[in-house]
N, C-alpha and C positions, 0 to 999 in steps of 0.2 A: 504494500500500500504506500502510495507515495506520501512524504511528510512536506509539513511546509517548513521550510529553509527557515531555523532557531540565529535569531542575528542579537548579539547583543549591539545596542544602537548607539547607546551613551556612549561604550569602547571608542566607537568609532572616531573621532575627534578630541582626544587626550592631548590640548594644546594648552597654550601657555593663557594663564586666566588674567593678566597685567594690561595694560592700556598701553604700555609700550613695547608693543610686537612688530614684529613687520610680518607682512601679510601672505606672507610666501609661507613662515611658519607658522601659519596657522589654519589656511586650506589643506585643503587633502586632493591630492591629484584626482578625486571619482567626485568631488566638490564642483570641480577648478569644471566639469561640462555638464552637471546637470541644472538641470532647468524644472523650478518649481516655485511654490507659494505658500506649502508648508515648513514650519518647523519646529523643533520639539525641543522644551526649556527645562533645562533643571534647573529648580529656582533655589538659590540660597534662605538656609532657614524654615524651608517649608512646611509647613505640618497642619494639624487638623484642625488645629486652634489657628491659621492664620491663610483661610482659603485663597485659592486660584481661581480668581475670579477677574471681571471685565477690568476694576480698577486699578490693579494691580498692572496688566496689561497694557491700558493705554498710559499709567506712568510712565513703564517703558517706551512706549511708543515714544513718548515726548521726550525722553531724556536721548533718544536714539534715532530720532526725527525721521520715524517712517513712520507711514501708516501701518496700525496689526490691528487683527480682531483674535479675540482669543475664541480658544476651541474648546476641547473636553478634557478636563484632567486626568490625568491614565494612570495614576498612582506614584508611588516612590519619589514624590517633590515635584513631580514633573508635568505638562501640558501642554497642550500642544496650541501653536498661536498660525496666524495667516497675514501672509502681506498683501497689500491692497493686489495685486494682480504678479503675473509670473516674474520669474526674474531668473537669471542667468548670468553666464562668465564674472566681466567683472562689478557691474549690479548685485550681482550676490553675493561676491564674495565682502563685498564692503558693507554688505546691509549684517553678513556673519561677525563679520570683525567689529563691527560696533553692538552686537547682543552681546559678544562676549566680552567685552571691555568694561560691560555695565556691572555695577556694583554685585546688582542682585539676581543676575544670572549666572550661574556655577559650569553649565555648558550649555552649547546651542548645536545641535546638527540638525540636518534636513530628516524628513520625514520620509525615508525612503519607502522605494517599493519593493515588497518582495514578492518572488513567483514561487510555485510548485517545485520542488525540486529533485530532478532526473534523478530515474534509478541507474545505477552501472548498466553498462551496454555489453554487459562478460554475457552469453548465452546462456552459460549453466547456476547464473545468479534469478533469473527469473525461472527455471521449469526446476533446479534440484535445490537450492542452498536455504534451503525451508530456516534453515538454526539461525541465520541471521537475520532475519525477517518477524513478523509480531502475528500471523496468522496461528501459530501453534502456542500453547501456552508456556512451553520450555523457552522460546524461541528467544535470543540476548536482547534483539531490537537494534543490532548493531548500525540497521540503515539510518534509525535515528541519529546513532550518536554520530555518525560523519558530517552531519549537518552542524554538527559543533567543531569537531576536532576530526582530523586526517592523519593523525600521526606526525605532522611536519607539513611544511608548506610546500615539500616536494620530497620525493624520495630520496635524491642525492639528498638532504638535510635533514629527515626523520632518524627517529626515535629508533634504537636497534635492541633486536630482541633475537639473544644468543640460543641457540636450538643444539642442544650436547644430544645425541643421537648419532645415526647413521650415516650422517653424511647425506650430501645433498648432487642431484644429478643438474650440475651446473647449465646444463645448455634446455633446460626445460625450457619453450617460449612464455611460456606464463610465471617464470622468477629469472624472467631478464632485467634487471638495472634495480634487482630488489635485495642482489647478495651483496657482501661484502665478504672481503677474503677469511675465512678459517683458517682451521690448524685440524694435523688428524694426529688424535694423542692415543692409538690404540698400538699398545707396547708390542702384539706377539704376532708378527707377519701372517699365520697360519689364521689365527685369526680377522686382522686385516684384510686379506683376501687381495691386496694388491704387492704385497710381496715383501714389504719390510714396515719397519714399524714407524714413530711418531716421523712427521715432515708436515710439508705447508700445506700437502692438496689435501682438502679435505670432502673431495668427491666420493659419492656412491660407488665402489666398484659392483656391490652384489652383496648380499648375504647368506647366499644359496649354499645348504650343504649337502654331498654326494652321498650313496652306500659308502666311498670308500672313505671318504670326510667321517662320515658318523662312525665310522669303525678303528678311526683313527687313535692314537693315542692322547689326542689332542682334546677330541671332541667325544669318547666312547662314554663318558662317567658325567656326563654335562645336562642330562635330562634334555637335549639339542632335537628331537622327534618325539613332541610330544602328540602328534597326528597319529601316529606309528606309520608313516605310508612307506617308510626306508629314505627316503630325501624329503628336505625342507626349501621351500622356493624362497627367491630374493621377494622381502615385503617391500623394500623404498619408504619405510617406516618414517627417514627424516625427511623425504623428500614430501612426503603427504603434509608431516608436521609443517614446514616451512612453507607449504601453501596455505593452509590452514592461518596462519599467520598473518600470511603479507604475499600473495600472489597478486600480479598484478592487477590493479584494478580498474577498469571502466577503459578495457583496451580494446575491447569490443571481440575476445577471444577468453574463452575457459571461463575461468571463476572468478570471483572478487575474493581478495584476505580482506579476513576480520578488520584485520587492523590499517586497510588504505592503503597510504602511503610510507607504512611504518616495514623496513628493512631486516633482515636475518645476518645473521654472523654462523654456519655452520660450522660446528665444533666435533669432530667424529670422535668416539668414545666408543660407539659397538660396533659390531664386525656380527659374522656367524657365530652364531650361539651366543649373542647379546658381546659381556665385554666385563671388566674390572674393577671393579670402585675405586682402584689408584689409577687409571684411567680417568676414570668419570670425576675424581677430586682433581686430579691435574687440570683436566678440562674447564672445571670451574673457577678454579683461578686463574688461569688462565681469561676465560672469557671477562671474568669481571675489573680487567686490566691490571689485576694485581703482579708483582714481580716475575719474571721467569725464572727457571733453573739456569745456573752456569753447564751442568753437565747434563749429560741423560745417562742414567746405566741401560743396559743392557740393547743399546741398537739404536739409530735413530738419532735425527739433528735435536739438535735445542733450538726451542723456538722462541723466535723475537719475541720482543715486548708488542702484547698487543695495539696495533695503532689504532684500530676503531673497539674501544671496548663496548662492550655492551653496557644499556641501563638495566636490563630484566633479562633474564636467563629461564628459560623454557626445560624441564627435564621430566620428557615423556618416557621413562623408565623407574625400575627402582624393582622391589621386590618386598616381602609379607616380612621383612623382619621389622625389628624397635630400631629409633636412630641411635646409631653406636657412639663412641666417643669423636670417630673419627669425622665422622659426619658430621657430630654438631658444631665439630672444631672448624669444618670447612665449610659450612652453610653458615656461623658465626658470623666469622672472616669476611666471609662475600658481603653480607646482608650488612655488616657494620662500617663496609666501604660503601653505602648507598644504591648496593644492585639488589632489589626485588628476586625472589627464586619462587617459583612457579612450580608445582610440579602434581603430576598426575596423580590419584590415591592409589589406583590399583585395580586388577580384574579378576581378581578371585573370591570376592563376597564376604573375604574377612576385614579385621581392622584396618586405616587406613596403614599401607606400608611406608619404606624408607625410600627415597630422603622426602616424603611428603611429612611425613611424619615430626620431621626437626622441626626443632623450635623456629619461629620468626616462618618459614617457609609457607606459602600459600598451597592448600592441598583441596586438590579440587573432584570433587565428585561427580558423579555421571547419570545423568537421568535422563528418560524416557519424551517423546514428542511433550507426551500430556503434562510432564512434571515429575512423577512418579520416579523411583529408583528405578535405574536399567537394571538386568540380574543380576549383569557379570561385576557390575563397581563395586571396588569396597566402601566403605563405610567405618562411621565412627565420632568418637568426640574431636579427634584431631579434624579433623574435616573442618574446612573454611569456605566455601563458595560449592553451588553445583552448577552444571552447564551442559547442555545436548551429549549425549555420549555415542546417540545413533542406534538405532533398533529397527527390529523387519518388520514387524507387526504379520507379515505373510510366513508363514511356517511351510507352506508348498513346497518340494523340490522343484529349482527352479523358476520360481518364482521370485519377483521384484520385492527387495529390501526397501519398502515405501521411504523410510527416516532413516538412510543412507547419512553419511556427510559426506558431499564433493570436494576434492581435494586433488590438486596434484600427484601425480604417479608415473610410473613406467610400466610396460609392458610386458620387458624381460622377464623369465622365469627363473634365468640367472645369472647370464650378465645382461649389460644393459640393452634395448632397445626402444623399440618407437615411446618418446613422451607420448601419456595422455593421462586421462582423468579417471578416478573412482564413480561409481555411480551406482543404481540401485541396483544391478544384474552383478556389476562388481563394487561390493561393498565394501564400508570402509565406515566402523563402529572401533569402542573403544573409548578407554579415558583417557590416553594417551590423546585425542581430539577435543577433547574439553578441556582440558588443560593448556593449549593454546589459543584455546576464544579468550578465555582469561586474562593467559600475557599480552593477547594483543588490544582486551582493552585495557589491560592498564598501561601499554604505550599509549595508545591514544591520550588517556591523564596525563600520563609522563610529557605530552607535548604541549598541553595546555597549561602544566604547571612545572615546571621544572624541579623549582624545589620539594617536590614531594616525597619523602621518603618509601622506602620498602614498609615501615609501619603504617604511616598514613593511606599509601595507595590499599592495603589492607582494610582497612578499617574504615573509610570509604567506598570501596567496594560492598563489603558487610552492609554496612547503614544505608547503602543504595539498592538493597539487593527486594528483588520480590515475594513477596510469600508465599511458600508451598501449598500448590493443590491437597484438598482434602480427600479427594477421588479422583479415581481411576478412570479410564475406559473399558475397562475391564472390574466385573464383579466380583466382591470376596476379596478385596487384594489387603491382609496384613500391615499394621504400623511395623516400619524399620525398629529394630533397638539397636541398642548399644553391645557388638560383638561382647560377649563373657570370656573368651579361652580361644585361643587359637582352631580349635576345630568347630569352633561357632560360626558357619559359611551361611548368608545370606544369598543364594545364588538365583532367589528368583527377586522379582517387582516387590516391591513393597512403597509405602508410602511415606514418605519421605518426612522428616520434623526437623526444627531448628537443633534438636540435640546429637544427633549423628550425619548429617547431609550438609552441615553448613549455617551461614544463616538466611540462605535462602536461593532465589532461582539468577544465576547470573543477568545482570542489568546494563547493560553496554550504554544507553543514553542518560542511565540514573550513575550511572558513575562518572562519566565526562562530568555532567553535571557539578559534581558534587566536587570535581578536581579543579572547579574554576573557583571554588571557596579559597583563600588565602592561605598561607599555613605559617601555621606559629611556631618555633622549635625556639626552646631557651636555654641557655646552657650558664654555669656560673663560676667565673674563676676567680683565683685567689687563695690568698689561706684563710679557709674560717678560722677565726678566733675573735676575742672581744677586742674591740676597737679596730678589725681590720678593717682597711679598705679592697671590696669585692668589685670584681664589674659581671653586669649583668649584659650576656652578648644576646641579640636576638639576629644578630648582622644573617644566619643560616636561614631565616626567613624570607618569605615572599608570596609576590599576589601573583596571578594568572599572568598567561599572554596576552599584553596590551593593556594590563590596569597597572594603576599602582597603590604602592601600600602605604600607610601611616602608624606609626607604635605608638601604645600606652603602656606605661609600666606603672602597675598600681598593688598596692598593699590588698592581699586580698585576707589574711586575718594573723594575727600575734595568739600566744600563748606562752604560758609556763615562765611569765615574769616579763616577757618583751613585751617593749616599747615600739609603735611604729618607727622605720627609720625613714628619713629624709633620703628618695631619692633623685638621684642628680641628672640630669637630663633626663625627665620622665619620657619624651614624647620621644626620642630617638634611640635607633634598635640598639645601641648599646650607650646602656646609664650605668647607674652606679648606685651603692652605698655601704655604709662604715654599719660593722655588724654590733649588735650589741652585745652587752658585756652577759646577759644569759638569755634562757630562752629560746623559741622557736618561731619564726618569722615567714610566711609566705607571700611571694611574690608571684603576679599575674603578667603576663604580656600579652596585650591582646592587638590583636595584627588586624585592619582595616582594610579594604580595597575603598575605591573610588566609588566603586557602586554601590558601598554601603556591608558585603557582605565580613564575615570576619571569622577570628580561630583565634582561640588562647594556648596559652602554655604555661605553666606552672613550677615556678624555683621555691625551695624549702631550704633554708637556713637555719643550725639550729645549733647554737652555743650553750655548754651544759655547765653548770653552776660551777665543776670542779675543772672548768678549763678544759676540758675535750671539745670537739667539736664536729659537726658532719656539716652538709651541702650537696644537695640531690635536685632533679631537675628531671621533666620530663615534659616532650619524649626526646630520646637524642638528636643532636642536630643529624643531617646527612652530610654526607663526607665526600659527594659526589655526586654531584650536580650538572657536570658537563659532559660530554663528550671524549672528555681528555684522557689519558691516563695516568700513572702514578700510584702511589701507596707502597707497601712493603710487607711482606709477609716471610714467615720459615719454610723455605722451597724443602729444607731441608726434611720439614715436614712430608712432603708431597711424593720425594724420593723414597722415604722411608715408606710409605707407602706401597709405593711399587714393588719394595721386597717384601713387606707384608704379608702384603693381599693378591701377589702373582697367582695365591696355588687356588685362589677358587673363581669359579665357574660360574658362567652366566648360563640360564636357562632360553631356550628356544624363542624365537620374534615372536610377535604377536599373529596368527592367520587366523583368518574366519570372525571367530567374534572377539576373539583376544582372552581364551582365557589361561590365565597360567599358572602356575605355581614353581616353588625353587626359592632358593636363600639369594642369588645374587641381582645385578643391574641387566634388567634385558627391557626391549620396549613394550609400551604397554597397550 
């Protein structure tokens, strides 16, 4: 269903508010040729005690010596006014320059117009990509949210969202000018499949394994045919993922990504029979721009420092275990240099697995057209979001998988050939695909807000999200619980609740939304103690693309003997004050945009009668906000790793509906 194009209007003309501007900086080149007679006034001071009314408006008129008639008030201070007839080039723009110079006008822009606005012109976006779209109840509404946020104002400049998987079949036409270069960190050639171990390409060669693969010493004790048919076909597991993402979109070929114009970094970590967890932890350091190794043991270049790090990292794998030490040390690490981790829960109907499971990490669930749990996802209290995971609803042999997900793929059985598409004859289910609707709306946030951390994009998400259906389409269908014990498999539909599925049905336009709020992050340094002088940073803060923001730092309550303090540049992100001599102290920052909307954040100061002292803050700033890369980490860690965890095995790719079982990383 097409929507109508969501403009924020005020954004539009965030110019200088002084009477001494020159005029150049204060039109807007889509200003400088339209031709109109409306326009729309924030007025300073405005509220409901002091209406917008005719007299208010011909004041202005007079102080601004043109004719206006005022119109109807549209809320939020603002109303819209008319000049005696049209006006254009530079009639207008001098009739703009003088609303805005006026005392009591806060901004002035035209009253534009807006149209309908096109859906992608991709074929298999109007007859198969039902999950992005609002006609199904699961469905994210992703068409919505493009009308706010694309990922970037073009692909070369979008938001990149790193996919540790398979590897990706670079010459697909539909993730042309959407990659950017990888690494392939998969340590054991045989596994590999292209003949030696970590280097730059990090192309799909196949995943396919033979009778004499499976028989091998490599691959015999790896659970690698769990079909039992004697060989396993190449799935293009990352190559599906990384459309899913960000294929290109409105090329007027194949599909539209979730995520627009938001781009992939493939990271190859599995091979046949999946792949390593010192694999799959190199890769994520790796992707999240953290330091490289000086060396590699055991075969294999050392790979640069990554030059396009990733902001959010995608990992459509993982396996039924608890997150180990290792894992939470390296999903830690990522999440605390400002990269988002993503990751699928699982398809085998028990608790959600690892690395969804880590702390900080977004773990996302899989359900049904209608809402409902798919069979095969797991489930649980770790659970954070749920989102389409793809179901047949037809049980025929042979028969069309109605609630497919279209996605990118190959044709090869085992190595590569003809690019094409998944569809309902060949399907393509799994949470391994819901877990990229996910990353790629929280790039889409990541591009409207920059500063938004991995916490926040969470927790937004959450408070954005829709509420689960209480019915099926199907009668008799069971409330999900809460897995008891590892042999507790949920392996059919059940109905989904805030306490094991998430908090609710992924929201692709309620979460852009909700990423144009400002964000408040406070942090507090110094020594506590009594009489120190502290400063209070909020500098990690920021409003949307295109607004800006303004700070309050306010006392928000004393206890246990403190006195409020005086603090010193209240209104700028970083003030100040001298702590008191006991006590406990809480300070507020609360972050403004333009438009009015706002986020706080919270420092506690707390001086103890015998001279101890603490200082806590939340939530932490993000430590990475751009593009860039940097930070610092123990490779040495990541090595150790490698001799670790060389000697276990990853279970079989996903085929068919994806279900699996097995202790290691395989895709899901």
């Amino acid at each position: 269903m097409n929507k109508l194009r969501i403009r924020t209007l005020i954004a539009l003309a965030l110019v200088a508010l002084t009477p001494v501007v020159s005029l150049s900086a204060s039109i807007r080149a889509d200003e400088a040729i339209a031709t109109t007679d409306r326009i729309i006034i924030k007025w300073r001071n405005a509220s409901r005690q002091s209406p917008i009314g005719d007299e208010k408006v011909q004041g202005l008129a007079q102080r601004v010596g043109r004719r206006l008639t005022a119109g109807r008030a549209i809320g939020g201070g603002m109303s819209v006014v008319r000049f005696d007839r049209q006006r254009s080039g530079a009639d207008l723009q001098s009739a703009l320059q003088a609303l805005r110079s006026d005392p009591d006008v806060e901004l002035a822009v035209i009253d534009k117009r807006v149209k309908i606005q096109a859906a992608p012109n991709d074929p298999l976006f109007a007859s198969g990509q039902w999950y992005l779209k609002s006609a199904q109840p699961a469905a994210i509404r992703a068409d919505a949210a493009w009308d706010v946020a694309r990922g970037g104002a073009s692909p070369a400049t979008s938001v990149i969202v790193a996919v540790i998987d398979t590897g990706v079949r670079f010459d697909h036409p539909d993730l042309q000018g959407k990659l950017v270069p990888g690494y392939d960190f998969i340590s054991n050639a045989a596994v590999a499949g292209d003949g030696d171990g970590w280097d730059a390409d990090a192309s799909d060669a196949g995943d396919f394994l033979t009778a004499q693969d499976l028989a091998s010493d490599t691959f015999k004790n790896g659970n690698c045919d769990e079909a039992g048919t004697g060989h396993v076909d190449s799935s293009w597991h990352g190559t599906r993922v990384a459309g899913m993402i960000a294929a290109a979109t409105d090329n007027a070929i194949g599909i539209a990504g979730t995520g627009y114009n938001l781009r992939v970094q493939p990271v190859r970590a599995l091979g046949k029979c999946g792949g390593f967890n010192s694999d799959v932890i190199a890769a994520m350091y790796w992707a999240a721009g953290l330091s490289p190794p000086l060396a590699v043991l055991g075969g294999g270049a050392a790979p640069p420092a990554n030059p396009t790090p990733a902001q959010i990292i995608n990992m459509s794998l993982g396996s039924d275990d608890p997150c180990d030490a290792m894992y939470t040390t390296a999903t830690g690490d990522v999440i605390a240099h400002g990269v988002l981790i993503v990751a699928s829960a699982g398809n085998t109907g028990k608790s959600v697995g690892d690395p969804a499971n880590c702390p900080g990490v977004m773990a996302v669930v899989g359900v049904r057209h209608v809402g409902s749990k798919v069979g095969f996802s797991s489930l649980g209290s770790l659970a954070t979001i749920a989102a389409p995971a793809g179901n047949c609803v037809n049980v025929t042999p042979g028969s069309a998988c109605l609630f497919s997900l279209d996605t990118t793929t190959n044709a090869g059985t085992t190595t590569p050939a003809a690019n094409t598409y998944t569809d309902q004859i060949h399907s393509n289910v799994g949470t391994s695909f819901s877990s990229p609707q996910a990353a790629a709306v929280a790039g889409l946030m990541k591009s409207v807000n920059p500063a938004l951390t991995p916490a926040a994009m969470i927790a937004r998400i959450r408070s954005s999200a829709r509420a689960f259906p209480t019915t099926s389409d199907n009668a008799g269908i069971p409330v999900c619980h809460q897995p008891t014990s590892s042999t507790d498999v949920q392996d059919l539909e059940c109905i989904c609740t805030t306490q094991v599925c998430g908090a609710g049905l992924l929201f692709a336009s309620g979460a852009v939304n909700e990423a144009l709020r400002p964000i408040a992050l406070a942090t507090l340094t110094g020594t506590v103690g009594p009489g120190a002088a502290l400063t209070l940073d909020g500098s990690h803060s920021g409003a949307a693309a295109g607004r800006t923001a303004s700070y309050l730092w306010t006392v928000l309550s004393t206890s246990n003997g403190a006195a409020a303090p005086t603090i010193q540049n209240p209104t700028q992100a970083i003030a100040a004050i001298t702590a008191q001599s006991q006590g406990t102290v809480v300070l507020r920052l609360t972050v403004t945009d333009n438009l009015g909307a706002t986020d706080t954040a919270d420092v506690t100061v707390t001086v103890a009668s015998t001279g101890g002292s603490t200082g806590s803050t939340a939530p932490p700033p993000n430590t990475s906000t751009s593009t860039g890369g940097g930070g610092t980490v123990s490779w040495l860690f990541v090595l150790g790793m490698i001799l670790l965890l060389a000697a276990r095995r990853a279970s079989t790719v996903e085929s068919g509906h994806g279900l699996h079982s097995g202790p290691d990383p395989r895709p899901r």
